[in-house]
KEVEX-256933 format. One record per residue (C-alpha): residue number from 0; y, z, x; residue in one letter. Coordinates in Angstrom, 3 decimals. Example, Ala and Ser with C-alpha at 12.3 -4.5 7.8 and 13.67 -1.06 7.14 Angstrom:
# residues 2
   num         yy         zz         xx   residu
     0     -4.500      7.800     12.300        a
     1     -1.060      7.140     13.670        s
This chain:
# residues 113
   num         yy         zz         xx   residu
     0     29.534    -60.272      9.799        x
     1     26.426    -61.024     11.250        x
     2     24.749    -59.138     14.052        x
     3     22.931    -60.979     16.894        x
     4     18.967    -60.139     17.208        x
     5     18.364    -58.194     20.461        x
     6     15.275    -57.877     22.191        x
     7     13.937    -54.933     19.883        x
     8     14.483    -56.903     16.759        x
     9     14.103    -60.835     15.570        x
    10     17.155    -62.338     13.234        x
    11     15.707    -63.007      9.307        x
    12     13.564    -66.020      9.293        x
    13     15.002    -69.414      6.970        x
    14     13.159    -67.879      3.963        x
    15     14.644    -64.365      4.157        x
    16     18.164    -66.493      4.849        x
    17     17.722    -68.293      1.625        x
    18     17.132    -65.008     -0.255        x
    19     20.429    -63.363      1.368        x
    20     22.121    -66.825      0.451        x
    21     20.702    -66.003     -3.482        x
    22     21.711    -62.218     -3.250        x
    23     24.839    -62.672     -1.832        x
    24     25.504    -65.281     -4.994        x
    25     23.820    -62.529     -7.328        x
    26     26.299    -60.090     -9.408        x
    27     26.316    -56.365     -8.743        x
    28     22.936    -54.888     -9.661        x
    29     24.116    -51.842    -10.453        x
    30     27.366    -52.158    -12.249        x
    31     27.039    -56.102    -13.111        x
    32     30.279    -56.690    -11.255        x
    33     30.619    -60.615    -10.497        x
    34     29.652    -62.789     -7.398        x
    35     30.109    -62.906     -4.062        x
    36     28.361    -59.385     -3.459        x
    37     27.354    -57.101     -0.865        x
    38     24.069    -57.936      0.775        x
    39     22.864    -53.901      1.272        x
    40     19.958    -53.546      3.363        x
    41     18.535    -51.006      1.972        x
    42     17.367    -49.392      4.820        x
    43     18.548    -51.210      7.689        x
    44     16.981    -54.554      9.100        x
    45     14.366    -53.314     11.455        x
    46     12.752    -51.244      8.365        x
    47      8.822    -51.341      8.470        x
    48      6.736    -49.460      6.494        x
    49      2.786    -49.681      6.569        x
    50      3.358    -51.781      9.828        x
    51      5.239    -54.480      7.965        x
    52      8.574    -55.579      8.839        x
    53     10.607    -55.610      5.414        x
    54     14.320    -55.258      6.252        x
    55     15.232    -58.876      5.440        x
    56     14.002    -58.723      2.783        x
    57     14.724    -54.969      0.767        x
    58     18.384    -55.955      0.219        x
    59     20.530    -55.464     -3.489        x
    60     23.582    -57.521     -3.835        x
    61     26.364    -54.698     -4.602        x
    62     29.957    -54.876     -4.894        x
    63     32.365    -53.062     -2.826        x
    64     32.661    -49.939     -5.141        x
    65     28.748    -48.958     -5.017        x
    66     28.410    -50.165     -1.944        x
    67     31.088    -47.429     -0.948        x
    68     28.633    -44.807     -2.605        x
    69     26.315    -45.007     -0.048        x
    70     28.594    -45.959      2.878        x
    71     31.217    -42.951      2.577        x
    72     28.637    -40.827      0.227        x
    73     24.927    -40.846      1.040        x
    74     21.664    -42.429     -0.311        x
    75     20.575    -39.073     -2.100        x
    76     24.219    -39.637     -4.258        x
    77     23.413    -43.398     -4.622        x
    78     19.655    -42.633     -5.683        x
    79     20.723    -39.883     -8.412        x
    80     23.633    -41.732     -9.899        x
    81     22.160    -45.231     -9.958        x
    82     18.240    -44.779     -9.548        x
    83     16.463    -45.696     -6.318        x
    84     16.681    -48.721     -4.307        x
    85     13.470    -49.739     -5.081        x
    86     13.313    -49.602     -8.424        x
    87     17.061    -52.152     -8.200        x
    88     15.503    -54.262     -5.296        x
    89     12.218    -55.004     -8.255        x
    90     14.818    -55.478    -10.753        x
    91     16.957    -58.013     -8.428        x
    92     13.583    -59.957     -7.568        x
    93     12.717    -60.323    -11.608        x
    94     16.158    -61.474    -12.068        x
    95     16.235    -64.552     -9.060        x
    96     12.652    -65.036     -9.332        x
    97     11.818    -65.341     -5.671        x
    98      8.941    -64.297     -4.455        x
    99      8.456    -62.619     -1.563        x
   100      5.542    -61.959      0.479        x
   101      2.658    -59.924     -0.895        x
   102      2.620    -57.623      1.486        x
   103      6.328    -56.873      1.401        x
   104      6.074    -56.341     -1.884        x
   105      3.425    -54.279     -1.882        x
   106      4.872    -52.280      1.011        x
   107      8.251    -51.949     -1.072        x
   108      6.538    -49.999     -3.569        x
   109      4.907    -47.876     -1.703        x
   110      7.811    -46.895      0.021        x
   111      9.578    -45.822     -3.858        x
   112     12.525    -44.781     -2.082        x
């Protein structure tokens, strides 16, 4: 399901579409589980961090069974059983070789959460 934008946030752009359309067609990241997955924002998608707007684009494809860690467990339970997000959202970019913009990237690690 998709959520309309409202007037505090803006729906992803055709570039962070295409990369949802390539995660969602990606296999579990953390358990290798096949296609369709999960497209997990990682932490929601209105996230900034250093004043750059990187929701659309910190999402892991995950199937049903992690994605169930974090919505009926918590993130601190995700992060200690499966690493954090970050570290699977570099992974999932070497894997599809997109590349997103630099300074999403470089506000992605920073964030090492």
């Amino acid at each position: 399901m998709q959520r309309k934008a409202t007037k505090n946030t803006r729906a992803a752009n055709a570039d962070e579409k295409r990369f949802h359309a390539i995660t969602k067609n990606s296999d579990c990241i953390v358990c290798g589980n096949p296609s369709p997955s999960i497209v997990n924002h990682c932490w929601g998608a209105t996230f900034k961090h250093l004043k750059v707007l990187i929701g659309h684009w910190f999402v892991i494809p995950l199937c049903l069974e992690c994605d169930n860690v974090i919505t009926h467990g918590s993130r601190r339970g995700f992060s200690e059983r499966f690493g954090t997000q970050s570290s699977l959202w570099e992974s999932h970019i070497k894997n599809t070789a997109v590349e997103p913009p630099f300074e999403v990237v470089e506000s992605i690690k920073d964030w090492n959460q």
